[in-house]
N, C-alpha and C positions, 0 to 999 in steps of 0.2 A: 754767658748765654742767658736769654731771659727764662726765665718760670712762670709761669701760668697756672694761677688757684685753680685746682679742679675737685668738684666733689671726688669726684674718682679717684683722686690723688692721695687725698686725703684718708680715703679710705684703707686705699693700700697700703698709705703709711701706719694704719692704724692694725692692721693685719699684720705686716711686718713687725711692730713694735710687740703683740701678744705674741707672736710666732719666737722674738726676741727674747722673752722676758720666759715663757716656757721652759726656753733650755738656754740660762746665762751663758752657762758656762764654754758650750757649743760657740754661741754666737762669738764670746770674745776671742774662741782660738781659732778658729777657723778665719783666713785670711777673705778679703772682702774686694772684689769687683767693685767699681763706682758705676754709677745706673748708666744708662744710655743719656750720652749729653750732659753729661757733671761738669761742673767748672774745672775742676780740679783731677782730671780723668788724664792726663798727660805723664809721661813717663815720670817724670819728678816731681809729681804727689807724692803723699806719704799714704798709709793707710789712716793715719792720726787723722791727716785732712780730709781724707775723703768721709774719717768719718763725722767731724766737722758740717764737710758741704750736706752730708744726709742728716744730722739733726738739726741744722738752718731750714733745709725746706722743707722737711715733716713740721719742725716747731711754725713757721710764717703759717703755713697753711692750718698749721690747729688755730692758732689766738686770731687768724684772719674768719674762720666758720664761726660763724653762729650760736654752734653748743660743740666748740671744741676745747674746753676748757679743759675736761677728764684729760685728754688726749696730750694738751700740753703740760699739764702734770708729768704722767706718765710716761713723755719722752726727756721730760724733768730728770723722772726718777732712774730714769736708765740709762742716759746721756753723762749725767754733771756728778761729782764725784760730794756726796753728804758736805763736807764744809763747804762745797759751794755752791751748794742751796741755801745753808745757812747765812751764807754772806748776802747772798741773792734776798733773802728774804727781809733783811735788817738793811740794806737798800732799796728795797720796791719801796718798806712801810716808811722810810723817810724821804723818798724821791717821789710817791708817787706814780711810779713809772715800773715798766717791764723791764726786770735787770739783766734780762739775755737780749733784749734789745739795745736796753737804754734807751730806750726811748716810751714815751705816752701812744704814739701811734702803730700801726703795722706797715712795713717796707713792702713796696709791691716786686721789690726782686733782692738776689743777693749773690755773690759772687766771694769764693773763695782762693785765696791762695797758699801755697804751700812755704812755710819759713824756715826757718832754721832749727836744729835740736842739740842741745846742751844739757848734762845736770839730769838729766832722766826725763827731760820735758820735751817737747817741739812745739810750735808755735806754730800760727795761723793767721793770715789777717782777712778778715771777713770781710768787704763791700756794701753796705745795705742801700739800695737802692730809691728813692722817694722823688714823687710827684709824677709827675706823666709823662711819658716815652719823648714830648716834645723839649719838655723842661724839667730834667733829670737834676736831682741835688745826691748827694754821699756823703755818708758818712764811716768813717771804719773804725773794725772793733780790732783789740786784739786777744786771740783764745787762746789758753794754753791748753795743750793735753798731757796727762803722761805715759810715757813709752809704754811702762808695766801692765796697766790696767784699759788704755786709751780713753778713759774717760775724762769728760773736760771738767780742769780745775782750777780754773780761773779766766774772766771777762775781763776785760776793760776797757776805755775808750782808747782808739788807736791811733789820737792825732796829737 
């Protein structure tokens, strides 16, 4: 399903994320509905994925605004599990580039699916969408989370 940047979007993501970060501990127990229209809103999602598809499009829409840097930090910091920030970050300063993209530019859409889980992990494979609606190119990531905490701990590319 496509996404559409919307200030408004962005906002709520950003209200969600302080509302988040208030009470961790609430948030990670407490079982999570996927929004209205999620990729990954079909019986077999996981909650890993879905929570996946929900930091894909809070994060596009923070690094796609203007002054949403704070924003994409901070679903940084409550998304990605401390080593993979670390790795994240010893990858941008030698690539160049956004390590939860992988890429230099912003995806104007993305699509998640829900994969397999082994080993205390579940996997993901992300879709990121580029160019325009006429002449669409992809590229895919693959994400891990783990079961325990659902935070994501590990990117890669998915081809």
């Amino acid at each position: 399903m496509t996404r559409t940047r919307t200030a408004g979007r962005t906002l709520l993501a950003s209200a969600l994320l302080a509302a988040a970060v208030a009470v961790p501990a609430a948030a990670a127990a407490a079982p999570r509905e996927a929004a209205a229209g999620a990729t990954v809103a079909d019986e077999t999602a996981t909650q890993e994925s879905r929570l996946v598809d929900d930091f894909y499009s809070a994060y596009i829409d923070a690094v796609a605004a203007e002054d949403g840097g704070d924003l994409a930090t901070a679903l940084r910091g409550f998304y990605l599990t401390p080593a993979l920030r670390d790795r994240l970050a010893e990858w941008e300063a030698a690539n160049h580039a956004d390590g939860v993209l992988l890429a230099q530019d912003v995806p104007v859409d993305h699509q998640v699916t829900a994969g397999h889980s082994g080993a205390g992990h579940t996997w993901s494979t992300v879709r990121l969408t580029w160019g325009s609606p006429e002449d669409p190119t992809y590229t895919y990531l693959t994400v891990r989370s783990d079961l325990a905490t659902g935070k994501i701990s590990a990117i890669r590319d998915g081809e």
